[in-house]
C-alpha positions in Angstrom: 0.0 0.0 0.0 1.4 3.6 -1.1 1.4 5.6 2.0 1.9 9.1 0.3 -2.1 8.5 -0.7 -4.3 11.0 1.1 -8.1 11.5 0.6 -8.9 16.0 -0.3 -12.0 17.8 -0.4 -12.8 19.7 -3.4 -12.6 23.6 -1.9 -13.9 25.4 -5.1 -18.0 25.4 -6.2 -19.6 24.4 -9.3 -22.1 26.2 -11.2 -25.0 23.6 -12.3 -28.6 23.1 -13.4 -30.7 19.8 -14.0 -30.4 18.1 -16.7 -34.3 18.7 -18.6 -35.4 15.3 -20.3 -34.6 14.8 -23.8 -32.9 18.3 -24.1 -30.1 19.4 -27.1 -27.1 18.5 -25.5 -25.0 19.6 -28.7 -22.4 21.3 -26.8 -22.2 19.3 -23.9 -19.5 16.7 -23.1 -21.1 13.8 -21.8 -19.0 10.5 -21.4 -19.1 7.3 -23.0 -20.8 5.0 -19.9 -23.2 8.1 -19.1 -27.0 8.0 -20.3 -28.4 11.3 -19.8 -31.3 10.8 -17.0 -33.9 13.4 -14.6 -31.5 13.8 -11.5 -28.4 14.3 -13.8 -26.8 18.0 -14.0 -25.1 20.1 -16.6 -22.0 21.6 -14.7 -21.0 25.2 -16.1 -17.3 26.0 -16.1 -16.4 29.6 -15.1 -15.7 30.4 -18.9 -19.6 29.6 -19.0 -18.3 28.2 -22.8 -17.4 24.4 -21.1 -20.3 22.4 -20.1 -20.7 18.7 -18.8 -23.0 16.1 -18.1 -22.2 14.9 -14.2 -24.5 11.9 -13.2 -27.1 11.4 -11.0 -25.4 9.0 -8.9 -21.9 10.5 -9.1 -23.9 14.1 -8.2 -26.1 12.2 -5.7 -23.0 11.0 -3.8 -20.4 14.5 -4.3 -22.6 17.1 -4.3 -24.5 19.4 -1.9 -26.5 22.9 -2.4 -24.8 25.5 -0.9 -26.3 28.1 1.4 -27.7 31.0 -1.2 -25.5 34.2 0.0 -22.8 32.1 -1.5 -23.8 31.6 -5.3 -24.8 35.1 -6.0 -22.0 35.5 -8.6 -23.0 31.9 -10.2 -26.5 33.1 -11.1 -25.0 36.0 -12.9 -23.2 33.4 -15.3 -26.1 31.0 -15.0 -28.4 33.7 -16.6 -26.0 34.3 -19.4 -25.8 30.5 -20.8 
């Protein structure tokens, strides 16, 4: 067993909105062993030009809303894509 292997905490947030069934998602990178499904999200990078599908179960299990005061900037950038 490698020692030097720590577990870290993502510090940074990430702008997202559900995913909307049977949306366009020309423009989205979504990965091989992902099917698109209600409960999946479309992360937004900070460039608002990247955009990704993030699955239910992998946003499910990594994910949590944060408190409102702290998004204010993200629904600035939200309202432009």
């Amino acid at each position: 067993m490698n020692t030097n292997i720590k577990m870290y905490r993502k510090k940074s947030a990430q702008a997202m909105r559900p995913y909307v069934d049977g949306e366009d998602l020309t423009g989205v990178s979504v990965s091989a062993e992902d099917t698109p499904e209600i409960g999946g999200m479309i992360a937004i990078g900070d460039d608002n030009d990247a955009k990704w599908y993030v699955s239910k179960t992998f946003f499910s299990e990594n994910y949590e809303l944060l408190e409102e005061s702290g998004v204010t900037k993200w629904r600035v950038i939200l309202q432009l894509s």
